[in-house]
C-alpha positions in Angstrom: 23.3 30.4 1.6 20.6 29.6 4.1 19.4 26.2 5.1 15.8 25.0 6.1 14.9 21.6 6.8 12.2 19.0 4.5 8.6 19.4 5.4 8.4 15.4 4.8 11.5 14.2 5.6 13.6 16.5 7.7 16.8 16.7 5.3 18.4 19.7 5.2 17.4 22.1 2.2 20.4 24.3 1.0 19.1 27.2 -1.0 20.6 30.1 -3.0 19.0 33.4 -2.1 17.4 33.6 -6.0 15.6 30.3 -5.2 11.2 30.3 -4.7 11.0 26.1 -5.4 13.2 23.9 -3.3 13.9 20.2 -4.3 14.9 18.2 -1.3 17.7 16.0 -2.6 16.9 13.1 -0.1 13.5 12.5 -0.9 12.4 14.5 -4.1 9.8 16.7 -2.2 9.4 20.2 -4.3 8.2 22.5 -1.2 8.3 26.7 -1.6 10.8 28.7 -0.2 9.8 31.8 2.1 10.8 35.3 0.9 13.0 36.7 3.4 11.7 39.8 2.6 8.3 39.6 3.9 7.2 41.4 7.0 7.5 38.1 8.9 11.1 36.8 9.5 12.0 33.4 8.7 13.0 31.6 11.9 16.4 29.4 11.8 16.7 25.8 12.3 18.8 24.4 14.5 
C-alpha cells in the first residue's frame, strides 16, 4: 500500500493500488491518485 500526502492539508493519504479517487480522512479533500503506470514515476514522500 503506498502513501502520498494531502494537497490541502498535508495528512497522509493511504491508498490501495485499485484506487483513482483518494479521500483524505483528516480533512475530506477528494484529490486523484497518479497511475503508477504512466511513463512518469511517482516520486515518494518522505
Amino acid at each position: 500500500m503506498a502513501t502520498l500526502k494531502c494537497k490541502m492539508c498535508g495528512g497522509d493519504l493511504e491508498l490501495t493500488p485499485d484506487v483513482t479517487v483518494a479521500e483524505c480522512p483528516y480533512c475530506g479533500t477528494k484529490q486523484t491518485v497518479p497511475n503508477a503506470d504512466n511513463d512518469k514515476k511517482m516520486t515518494p514522500v518522505f
